[in-house]
Backbone as CSV, one residue per row, in Angstrom:
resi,resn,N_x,N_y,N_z,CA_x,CA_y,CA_z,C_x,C_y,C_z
1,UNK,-34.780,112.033,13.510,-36.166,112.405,13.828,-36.364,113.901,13.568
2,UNK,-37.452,114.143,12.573,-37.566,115.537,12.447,-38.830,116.424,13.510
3,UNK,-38.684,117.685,14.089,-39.569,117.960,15.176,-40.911,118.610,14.451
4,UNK,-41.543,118.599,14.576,-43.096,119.551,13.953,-42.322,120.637,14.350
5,UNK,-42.920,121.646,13.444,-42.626,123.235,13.493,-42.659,123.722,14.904
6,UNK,-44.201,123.622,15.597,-44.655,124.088,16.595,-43.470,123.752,17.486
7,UNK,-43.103,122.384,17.644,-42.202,121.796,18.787,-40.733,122.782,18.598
8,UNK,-40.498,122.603,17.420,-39.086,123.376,17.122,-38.843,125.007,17.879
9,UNK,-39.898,125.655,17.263,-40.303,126.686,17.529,-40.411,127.442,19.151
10,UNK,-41.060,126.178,19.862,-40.755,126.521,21.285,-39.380,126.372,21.988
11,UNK,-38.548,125.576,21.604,-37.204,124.909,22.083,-36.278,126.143,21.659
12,UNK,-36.539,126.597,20.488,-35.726,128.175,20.201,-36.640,128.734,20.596
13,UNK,-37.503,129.449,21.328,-38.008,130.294,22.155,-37.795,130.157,23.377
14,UNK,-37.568,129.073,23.732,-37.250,128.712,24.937,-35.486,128.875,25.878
15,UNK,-35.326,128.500,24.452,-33.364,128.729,24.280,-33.328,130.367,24.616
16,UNK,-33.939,131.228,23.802,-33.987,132.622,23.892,-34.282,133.229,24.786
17,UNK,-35.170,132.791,26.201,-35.078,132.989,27.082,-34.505,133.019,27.940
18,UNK,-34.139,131.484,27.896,-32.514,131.173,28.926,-31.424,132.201,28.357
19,UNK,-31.165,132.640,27.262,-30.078,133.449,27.261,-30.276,134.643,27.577
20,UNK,-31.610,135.359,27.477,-31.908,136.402,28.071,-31.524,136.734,29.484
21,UNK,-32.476,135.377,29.933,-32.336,135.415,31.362,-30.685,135.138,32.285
22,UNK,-29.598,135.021,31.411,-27.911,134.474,32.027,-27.360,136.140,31.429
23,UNK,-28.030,136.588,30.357,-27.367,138.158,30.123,-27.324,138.852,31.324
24,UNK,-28.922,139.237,32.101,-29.385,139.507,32.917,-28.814,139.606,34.188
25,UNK,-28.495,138.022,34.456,-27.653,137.359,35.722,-26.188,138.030,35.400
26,UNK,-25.840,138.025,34.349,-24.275,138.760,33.995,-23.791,140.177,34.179
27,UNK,-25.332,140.707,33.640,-24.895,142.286,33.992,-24.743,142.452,35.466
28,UNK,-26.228,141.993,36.177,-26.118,142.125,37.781,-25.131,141.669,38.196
29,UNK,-24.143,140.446,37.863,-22.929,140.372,38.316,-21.670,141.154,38.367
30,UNK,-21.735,141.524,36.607,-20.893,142.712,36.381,-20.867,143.948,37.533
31,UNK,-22.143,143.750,37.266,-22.488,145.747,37.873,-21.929,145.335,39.910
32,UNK,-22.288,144.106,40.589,-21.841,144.353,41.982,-20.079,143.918,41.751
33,UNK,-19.333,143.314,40.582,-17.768,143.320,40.332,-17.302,144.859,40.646
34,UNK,-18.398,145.175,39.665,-18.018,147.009,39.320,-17.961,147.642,40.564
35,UNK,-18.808,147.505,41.473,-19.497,147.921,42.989,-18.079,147.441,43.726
36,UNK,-17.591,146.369,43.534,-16.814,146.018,44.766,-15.343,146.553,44.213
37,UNK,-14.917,146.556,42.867,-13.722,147.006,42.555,-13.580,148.654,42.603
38,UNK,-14.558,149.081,42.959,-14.618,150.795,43.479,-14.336,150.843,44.685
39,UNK,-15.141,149.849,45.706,-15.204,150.106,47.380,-14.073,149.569,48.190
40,UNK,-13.537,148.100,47.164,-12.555,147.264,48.214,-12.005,146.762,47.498
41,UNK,-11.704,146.510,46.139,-11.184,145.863,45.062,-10.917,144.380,45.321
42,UNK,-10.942,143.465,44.145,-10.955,141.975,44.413,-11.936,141.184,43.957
43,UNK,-13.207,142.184,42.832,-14.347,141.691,42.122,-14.264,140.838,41.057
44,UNK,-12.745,140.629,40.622,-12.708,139.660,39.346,-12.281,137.858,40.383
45,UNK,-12.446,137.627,41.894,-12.256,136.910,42.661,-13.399,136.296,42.548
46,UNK,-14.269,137.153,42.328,-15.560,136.839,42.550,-16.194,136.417,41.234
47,UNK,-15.710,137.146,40.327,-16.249,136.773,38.774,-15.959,135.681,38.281
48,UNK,-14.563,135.438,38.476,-13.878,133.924,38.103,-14.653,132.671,38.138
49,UNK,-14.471,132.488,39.817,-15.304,131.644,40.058,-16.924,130.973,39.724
50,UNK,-17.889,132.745,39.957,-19.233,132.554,39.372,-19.304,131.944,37.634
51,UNK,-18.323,132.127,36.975,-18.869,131.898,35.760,-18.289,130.407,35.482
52,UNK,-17.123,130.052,36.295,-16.993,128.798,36.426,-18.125,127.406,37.045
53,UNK,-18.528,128.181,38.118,-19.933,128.089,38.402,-21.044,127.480,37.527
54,UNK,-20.985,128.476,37.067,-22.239,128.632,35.489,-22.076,127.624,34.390
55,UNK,-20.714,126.813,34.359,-20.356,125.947,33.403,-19.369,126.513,32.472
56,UNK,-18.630,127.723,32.853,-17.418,128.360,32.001,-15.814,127.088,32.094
57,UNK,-15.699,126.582,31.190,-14.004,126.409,31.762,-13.107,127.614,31.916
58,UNK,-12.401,127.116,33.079,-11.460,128.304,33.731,-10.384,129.354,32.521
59,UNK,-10.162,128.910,31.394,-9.693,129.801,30.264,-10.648,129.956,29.553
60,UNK,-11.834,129.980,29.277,-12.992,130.657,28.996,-13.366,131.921,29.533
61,UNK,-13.518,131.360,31.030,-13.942,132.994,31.932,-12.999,133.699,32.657
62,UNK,-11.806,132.692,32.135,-10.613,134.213,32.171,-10.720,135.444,31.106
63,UNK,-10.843,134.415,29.881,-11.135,135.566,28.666,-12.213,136.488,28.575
64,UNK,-13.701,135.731,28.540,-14.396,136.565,28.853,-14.835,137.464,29.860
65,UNK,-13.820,137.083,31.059,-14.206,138.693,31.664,-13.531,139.488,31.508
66,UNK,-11.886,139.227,30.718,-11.717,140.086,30.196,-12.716,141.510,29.677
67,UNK,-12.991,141.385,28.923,-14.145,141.711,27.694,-15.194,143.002,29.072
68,UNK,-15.028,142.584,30.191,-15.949,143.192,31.230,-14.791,144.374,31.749
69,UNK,-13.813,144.063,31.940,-12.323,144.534,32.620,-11.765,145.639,31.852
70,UNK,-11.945,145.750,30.351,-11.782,146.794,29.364,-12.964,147.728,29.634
71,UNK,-14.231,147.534,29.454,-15.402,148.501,29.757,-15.053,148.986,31.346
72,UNK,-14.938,148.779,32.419,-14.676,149.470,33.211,-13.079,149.968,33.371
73,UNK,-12.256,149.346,32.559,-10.951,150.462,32.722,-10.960,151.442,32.227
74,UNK,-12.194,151.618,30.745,-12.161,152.949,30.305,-13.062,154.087,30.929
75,UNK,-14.025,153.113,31.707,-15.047,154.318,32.721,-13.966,154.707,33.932
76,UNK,-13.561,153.818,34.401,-12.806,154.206,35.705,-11.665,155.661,34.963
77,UNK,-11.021,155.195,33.771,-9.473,156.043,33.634,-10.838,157.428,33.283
78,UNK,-11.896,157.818,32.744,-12.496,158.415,32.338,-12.529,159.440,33.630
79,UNK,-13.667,158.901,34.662,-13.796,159.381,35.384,-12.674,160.320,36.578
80,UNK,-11.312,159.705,36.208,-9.945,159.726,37.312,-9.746,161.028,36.238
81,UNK,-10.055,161.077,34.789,-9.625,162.445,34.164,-10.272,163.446,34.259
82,UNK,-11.222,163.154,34.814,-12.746,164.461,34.480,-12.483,164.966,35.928
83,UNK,-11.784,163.954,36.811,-11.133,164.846,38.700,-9.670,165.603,38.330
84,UNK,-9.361,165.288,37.460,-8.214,165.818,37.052,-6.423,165.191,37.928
85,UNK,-7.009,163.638,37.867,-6.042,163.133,38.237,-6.004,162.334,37.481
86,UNK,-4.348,162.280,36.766,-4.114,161.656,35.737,-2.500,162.201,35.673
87,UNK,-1.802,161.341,35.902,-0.097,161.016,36.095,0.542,160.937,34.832
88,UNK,0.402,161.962,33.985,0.856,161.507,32.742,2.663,162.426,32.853
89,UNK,3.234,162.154,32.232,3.759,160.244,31.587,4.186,159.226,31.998
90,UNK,3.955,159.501,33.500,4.471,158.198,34.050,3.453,156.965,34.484
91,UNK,2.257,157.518,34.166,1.533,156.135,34.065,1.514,155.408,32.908
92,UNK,2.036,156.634,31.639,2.299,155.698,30.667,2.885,154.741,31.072
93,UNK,4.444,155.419,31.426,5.425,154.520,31.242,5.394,152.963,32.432
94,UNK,4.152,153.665,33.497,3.735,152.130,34.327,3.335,151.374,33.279
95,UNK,2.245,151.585,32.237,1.059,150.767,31.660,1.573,150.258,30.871
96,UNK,2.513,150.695,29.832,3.670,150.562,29.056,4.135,148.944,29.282
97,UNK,4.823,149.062,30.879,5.751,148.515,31.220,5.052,147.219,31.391
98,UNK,4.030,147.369,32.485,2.833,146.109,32.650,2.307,145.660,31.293
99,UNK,1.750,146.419,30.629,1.639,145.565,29.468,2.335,144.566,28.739
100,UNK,4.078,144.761,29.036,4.949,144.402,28.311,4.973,143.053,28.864
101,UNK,4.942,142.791,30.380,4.751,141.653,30.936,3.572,141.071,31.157
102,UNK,2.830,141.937,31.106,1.248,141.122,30.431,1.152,140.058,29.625
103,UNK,1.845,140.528,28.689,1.494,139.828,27.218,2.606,138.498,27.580
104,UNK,3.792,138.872,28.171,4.366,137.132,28.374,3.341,136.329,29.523
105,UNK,2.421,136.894,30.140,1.691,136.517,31.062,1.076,135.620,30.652
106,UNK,0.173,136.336,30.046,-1.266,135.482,29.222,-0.721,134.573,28.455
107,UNK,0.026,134.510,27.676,1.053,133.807,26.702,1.368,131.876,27.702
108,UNK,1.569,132.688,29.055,1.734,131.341,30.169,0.776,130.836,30.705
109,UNK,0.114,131.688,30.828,-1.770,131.285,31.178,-1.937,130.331,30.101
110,UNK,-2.092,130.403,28.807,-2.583,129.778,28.126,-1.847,128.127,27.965
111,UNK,-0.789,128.379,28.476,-0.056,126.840,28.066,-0.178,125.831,29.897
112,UNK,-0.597,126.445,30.604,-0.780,125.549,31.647,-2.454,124.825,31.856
113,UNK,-2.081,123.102,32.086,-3.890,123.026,32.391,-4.762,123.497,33.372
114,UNK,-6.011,123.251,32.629,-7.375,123.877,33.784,-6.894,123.650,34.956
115,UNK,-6.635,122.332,35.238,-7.022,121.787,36.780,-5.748,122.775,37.917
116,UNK,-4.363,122.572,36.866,-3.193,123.310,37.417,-3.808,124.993,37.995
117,UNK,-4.705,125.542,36.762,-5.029,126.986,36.813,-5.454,127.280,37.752
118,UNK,-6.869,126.489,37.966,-7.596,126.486,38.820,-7.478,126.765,40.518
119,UNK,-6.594,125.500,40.628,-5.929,125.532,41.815,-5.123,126.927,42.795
120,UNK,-4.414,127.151,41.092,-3.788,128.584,41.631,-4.445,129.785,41.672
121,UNK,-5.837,129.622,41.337,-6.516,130.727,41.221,-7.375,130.579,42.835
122,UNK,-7.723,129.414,43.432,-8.372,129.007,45.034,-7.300,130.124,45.931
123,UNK,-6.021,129.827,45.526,-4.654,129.985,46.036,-4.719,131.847,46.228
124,UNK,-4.696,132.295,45.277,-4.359,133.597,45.143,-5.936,134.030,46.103
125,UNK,-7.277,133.454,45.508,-8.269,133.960,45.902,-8.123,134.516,47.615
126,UNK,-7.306,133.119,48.551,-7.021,133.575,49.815,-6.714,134.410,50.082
127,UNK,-5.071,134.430,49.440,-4.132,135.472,49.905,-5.356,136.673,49.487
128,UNK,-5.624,137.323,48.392,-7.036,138.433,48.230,-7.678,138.537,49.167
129,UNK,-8.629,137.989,49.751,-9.173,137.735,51.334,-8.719,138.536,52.314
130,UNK,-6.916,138.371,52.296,-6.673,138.553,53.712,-6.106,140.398,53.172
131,UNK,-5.927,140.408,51.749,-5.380,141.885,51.029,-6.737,143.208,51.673
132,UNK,-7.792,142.581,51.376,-9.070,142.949,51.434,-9.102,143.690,52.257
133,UNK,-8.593,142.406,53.686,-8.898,143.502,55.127,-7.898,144.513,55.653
134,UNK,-6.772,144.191,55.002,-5.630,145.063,55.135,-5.402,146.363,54.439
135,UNK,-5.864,145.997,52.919,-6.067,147.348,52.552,-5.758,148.895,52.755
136,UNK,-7.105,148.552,53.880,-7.550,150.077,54.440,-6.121,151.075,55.279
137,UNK,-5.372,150.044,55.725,-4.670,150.145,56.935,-3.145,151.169,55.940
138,UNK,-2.840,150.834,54.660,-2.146,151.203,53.781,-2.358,152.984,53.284
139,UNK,-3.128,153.304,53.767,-3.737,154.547,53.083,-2.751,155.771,54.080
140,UNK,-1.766,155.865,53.102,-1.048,157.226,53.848,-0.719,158.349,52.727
141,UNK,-0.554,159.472,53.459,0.128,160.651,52.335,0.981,160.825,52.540
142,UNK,1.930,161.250,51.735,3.133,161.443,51.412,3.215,162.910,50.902
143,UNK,4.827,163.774,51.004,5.053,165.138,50.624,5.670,165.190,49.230
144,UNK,6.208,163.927,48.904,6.659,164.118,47.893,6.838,162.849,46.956
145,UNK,6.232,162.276,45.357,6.359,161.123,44.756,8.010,160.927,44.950
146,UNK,7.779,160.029,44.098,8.941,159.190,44.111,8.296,158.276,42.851
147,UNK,8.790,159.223,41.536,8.811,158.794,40.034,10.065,159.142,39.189
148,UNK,10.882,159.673,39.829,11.953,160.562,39.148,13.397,159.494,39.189
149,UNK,14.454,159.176,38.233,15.735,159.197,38.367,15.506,157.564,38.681
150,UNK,16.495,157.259,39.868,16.264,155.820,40.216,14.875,155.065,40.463
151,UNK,14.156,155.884,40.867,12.440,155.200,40.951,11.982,155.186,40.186
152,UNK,12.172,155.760,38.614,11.379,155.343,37.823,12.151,153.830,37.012
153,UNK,13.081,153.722,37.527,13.653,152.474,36.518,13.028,151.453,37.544
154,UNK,13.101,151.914,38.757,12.591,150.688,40.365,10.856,150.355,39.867
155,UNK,10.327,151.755,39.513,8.948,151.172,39.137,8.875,150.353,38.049
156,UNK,9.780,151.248,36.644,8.859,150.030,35.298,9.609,148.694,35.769
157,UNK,10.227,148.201,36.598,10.472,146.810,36.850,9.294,146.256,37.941
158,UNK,8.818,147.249,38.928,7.490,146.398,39.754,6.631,146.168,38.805
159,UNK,5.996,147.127,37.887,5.180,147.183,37.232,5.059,146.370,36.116
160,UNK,6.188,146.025,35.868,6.573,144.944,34.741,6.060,143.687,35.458
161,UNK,6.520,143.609,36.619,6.187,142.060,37.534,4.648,142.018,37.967
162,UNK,4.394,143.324,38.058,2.484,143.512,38.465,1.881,142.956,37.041
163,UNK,2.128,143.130,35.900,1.533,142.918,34.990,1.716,141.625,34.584
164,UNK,3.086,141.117,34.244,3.447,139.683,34.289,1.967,138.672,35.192
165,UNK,1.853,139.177,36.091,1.282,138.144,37.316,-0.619,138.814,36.364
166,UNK,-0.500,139.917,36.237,-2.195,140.214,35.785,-2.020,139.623,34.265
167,UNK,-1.310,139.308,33.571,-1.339,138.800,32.089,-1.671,137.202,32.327
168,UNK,-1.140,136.417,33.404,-1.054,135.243,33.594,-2.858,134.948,34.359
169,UNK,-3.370,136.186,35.310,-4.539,135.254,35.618,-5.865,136.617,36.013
170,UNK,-5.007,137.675,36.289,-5.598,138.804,36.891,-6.188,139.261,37.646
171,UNK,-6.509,138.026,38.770,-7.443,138.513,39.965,-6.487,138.921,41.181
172,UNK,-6.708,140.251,41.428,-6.191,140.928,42.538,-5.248,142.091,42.065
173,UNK,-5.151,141.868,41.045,-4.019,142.976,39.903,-4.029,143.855,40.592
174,UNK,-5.243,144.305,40.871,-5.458,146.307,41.407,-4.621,146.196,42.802
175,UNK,-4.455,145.264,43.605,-4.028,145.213,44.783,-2.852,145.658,44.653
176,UNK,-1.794,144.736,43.962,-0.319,144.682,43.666,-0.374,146.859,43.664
177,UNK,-0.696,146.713,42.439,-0.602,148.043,41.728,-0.826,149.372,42.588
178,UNK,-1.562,148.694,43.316,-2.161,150.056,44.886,-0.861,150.013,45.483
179,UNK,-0.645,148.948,46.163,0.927,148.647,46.812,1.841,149.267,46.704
180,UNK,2.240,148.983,45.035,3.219,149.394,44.504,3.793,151.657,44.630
181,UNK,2.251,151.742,44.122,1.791,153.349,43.825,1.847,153.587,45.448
182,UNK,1.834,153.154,46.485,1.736,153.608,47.684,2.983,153.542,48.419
183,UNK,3.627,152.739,47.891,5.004,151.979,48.990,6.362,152.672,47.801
184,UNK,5.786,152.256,46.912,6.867,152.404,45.881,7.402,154.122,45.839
185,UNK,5.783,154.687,45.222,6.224,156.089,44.585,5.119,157.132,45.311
186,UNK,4.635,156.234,46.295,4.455,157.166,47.297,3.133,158.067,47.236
187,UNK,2.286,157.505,45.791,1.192,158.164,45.761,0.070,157.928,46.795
188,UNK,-1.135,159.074,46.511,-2.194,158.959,47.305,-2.540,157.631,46.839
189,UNK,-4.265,157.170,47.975,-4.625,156.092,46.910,-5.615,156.690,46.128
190,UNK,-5.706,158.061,45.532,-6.843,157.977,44.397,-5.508,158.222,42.779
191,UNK,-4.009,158.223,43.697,-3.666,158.625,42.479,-3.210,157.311,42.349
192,UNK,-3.037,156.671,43.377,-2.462,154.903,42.963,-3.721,154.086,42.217
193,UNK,-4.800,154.488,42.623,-5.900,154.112,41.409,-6.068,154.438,40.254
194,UNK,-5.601,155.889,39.844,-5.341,156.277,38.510,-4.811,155.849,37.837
195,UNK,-3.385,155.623,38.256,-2.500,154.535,37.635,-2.926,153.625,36.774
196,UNK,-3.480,152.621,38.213,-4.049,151.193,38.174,-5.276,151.098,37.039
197,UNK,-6.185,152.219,36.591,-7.229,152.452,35.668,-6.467,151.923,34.076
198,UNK,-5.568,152.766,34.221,-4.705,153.077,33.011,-4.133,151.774,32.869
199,UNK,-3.340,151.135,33.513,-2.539,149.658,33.496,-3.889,148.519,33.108
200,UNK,-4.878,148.894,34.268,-5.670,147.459,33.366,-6.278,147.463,32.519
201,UNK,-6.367,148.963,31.753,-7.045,148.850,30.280,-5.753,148.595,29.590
202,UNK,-4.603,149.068,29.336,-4.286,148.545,28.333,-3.283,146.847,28.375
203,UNK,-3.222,146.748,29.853,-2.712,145.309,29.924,-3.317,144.181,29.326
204,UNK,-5.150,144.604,29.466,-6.229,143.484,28.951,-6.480,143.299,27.755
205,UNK,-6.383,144.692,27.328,-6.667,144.570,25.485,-5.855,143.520,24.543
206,UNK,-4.551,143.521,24.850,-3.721,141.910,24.429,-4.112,141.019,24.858
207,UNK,-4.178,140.874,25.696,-4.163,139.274,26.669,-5.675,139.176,25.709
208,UNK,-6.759,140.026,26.011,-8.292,139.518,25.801,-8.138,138.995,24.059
209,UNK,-7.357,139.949,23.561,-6.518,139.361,21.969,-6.330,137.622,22.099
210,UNK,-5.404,137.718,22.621,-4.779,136.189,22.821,-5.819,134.991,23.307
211,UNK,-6.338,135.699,24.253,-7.339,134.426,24.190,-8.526,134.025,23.494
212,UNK,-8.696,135.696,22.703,-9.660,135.361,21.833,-9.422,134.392,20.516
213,UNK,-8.072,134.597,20.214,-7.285,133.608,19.009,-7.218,132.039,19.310
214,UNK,-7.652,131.932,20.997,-7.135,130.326,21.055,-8.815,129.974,21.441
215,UNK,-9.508,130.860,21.186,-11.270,130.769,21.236,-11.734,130.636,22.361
216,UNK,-11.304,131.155,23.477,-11.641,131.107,24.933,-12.405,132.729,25.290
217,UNK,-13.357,133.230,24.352,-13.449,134.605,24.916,-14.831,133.961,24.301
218,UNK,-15.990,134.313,25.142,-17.823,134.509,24.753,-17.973,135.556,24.704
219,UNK,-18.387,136.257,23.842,-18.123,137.512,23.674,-19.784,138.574,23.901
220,UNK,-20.987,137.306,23.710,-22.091,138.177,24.445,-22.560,137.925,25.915
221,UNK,-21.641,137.117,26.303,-21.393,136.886,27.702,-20.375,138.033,28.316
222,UNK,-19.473,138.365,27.812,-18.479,139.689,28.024,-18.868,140.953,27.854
223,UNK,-19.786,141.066,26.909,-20.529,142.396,26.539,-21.634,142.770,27.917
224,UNK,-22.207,141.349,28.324,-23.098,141.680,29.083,-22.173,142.024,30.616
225,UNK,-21.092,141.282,30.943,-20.488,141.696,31.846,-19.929,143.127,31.854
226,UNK,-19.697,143.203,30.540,-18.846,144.847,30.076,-19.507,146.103,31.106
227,UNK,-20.826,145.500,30.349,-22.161,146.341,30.726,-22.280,146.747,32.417
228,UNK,-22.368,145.715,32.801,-22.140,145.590,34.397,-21.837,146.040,35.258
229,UNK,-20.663,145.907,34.818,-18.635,146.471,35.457,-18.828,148.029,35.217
230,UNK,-19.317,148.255,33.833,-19.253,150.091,33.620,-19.998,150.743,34.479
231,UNK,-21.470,150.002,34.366,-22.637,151.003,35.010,-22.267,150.710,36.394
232,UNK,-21.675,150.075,37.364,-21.483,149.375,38.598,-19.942,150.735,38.958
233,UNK,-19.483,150.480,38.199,-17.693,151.364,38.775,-18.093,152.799,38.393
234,UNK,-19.186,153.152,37.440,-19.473,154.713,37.664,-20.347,155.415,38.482
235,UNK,-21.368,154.439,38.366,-22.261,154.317,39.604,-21.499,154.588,40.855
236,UNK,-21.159,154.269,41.248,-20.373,153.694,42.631,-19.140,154.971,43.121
237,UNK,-18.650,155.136,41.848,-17.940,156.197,42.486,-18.136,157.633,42.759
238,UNK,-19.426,157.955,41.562,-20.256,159.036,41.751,-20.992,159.249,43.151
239,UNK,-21.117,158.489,43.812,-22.538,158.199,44.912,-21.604,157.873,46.101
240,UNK,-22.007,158.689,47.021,-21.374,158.295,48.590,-22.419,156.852,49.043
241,UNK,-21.496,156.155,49.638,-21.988,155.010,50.110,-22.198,155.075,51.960
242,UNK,-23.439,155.039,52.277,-23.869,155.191,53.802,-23.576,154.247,54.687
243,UNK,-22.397,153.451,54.558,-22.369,151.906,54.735,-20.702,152.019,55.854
244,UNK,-20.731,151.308,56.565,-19.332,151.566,57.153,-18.400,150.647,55.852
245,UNK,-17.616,151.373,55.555,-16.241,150.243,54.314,-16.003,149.104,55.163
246,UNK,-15.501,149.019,56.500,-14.867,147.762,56.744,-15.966,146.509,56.819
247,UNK,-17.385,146.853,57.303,-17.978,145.633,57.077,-18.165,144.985,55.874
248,UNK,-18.094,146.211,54.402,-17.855,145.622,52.853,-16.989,144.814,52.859
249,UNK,-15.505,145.311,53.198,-14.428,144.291,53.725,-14.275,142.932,53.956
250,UNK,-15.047,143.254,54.774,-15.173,141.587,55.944,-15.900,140.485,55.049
251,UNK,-17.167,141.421,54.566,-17.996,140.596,53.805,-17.871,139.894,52.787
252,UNK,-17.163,140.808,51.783,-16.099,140.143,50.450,-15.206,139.200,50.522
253,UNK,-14.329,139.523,51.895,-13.684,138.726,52.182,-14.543,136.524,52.675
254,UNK,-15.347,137.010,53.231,-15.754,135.845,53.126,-16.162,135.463,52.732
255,UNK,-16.897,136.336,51.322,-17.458,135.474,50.436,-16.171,134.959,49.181
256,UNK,-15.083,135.554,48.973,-14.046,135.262,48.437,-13.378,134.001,49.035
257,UNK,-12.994,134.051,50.380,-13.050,132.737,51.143,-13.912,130.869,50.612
258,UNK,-15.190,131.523,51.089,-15.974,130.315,50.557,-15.959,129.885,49.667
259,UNK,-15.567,131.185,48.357,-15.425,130.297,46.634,-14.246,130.020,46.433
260,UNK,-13.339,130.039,47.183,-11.875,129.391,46.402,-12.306,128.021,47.237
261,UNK,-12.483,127.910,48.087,-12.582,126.476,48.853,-13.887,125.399,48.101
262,UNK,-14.457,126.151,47.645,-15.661,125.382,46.822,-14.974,125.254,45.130
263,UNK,-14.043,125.989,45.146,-13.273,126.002,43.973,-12.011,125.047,43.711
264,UNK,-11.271,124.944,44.706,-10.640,123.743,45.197,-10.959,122.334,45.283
265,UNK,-12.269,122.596,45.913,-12.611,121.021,45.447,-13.720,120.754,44.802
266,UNK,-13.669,121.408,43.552,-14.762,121.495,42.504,-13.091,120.797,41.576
């Protein structure tokens, strides 16, 4: 059956709207990911799920938020340089290291099914939840790192295992990596975030590779998230927030809560 012009004509105008209107919905998503991975980290918990939501299969909107996760690792590492915190060379040699297990990560991501993924992604979403509220409680200073001699061989092996676990699915990555930079080598947390800037830009740039080769990356669906995540994590860190942090906390946390359980038995 062929359509009259007129009819055709509206159905692609109509199409063009709906995609307008899911760009739209993407950036605003991006941009409160961006918002929450500045204030309490744990926004790709939240991304996962929504785009699964939306009708993404779960190695779809792993990939494409990739694509969102690169645009704000380069605003975040940007901004951590222009304060003049920036750990060089040993965040190389973190990002280095995570990358290295990145890439066997994603490599394993890709060979397990949806339903298996899925599951483990409800799974992790919890444990995130309960990271969320604990967080705060982690924040100590220290007199002296601990990057030198035996700790740096102790780190590129955490960091190797932080990345391994962010190559395979990536939600909560920043957590591990705070942990690590805090417990491990003893940094502040704006320098254990510096780090962490640096590790998830270049951990993602492969992996977002890899899944783009097995065709799981939307890529003006990622652009619009890109968008999001940037203006949301620069935004956010520029601007004092009038808000007490722990009720952000609480709040994320239960909304992270509700979508793995709606995710579970979806």
């Amino acid at each position: 059956m062929i359509l009259p012009a007129c009819q055709l004509r509206f159905i692609l105008e109509k199409n063009n709207q709906m995609e307008v209107w899911q760009d739209l919905i993407l950036i605003i998503i991006g941009a409160f990911v961006g918002f929450i991975n500045t204030i309490a980290g744990g926004g790709s918990s939240i991304l996962y799920p929504v785009l699964i939501f939306m009708g993404m299969p779960i190695h779809l909107a792993i990939g494409t938020s990739r694509v969102g996760f690169v645009g704000q690792g380069i605003f975040s590492l940007a901004g951590f340089k222009s304060k003049g915190i920036f750990l060089f060379p040993f965040n190389l040699y973190a990002a280095l290291s995570a990358t290295t297990g990145g890439i066997l990560g994603a490599w394993l991501s890709l060979q397990i099914s949806a339903k298996n993924l899925t599951r483990f992604l409800a799974v992790v979403m919890l444990i995130i939840a309960i990271l969320i509220l604990v967080q705060s409680r982690l924040k100590r200073q220290y007199k002296q790192y601990r990057i030198q001699n035996k700790w740096l061989y102790i780190s590129i092996l955490v960091y190797f295992l932080i990345g391994f676990y962010g190559g395979f699915i990536q939600a909560g990555m920043g957590f591990f990596i705070i942990l690590a930079g805090l417990l491990v080598n003893h940094f502040s947390l704006a320098q254990a975030n510096s780090v962490k800037a640096l590790i998830v830009l270049l951990i993602t740039l492969p992996a977002l590779y890899m899944f783009y080769k097995k065709g799981f990356v939307n890529w003006e669906a990622g652009f619009a998230i890109a968008i999001g995540t940037s203006v949301g994590s620069w935004l956010t860190s520029r601007w004092s927030v009038n808000v007490n942090e722990n009720y952000i906390r609480k709040l994320i946390s239960i909304i992270i809560v509700i979508l793995a359980i709606k995710l579970w038995l979806k």
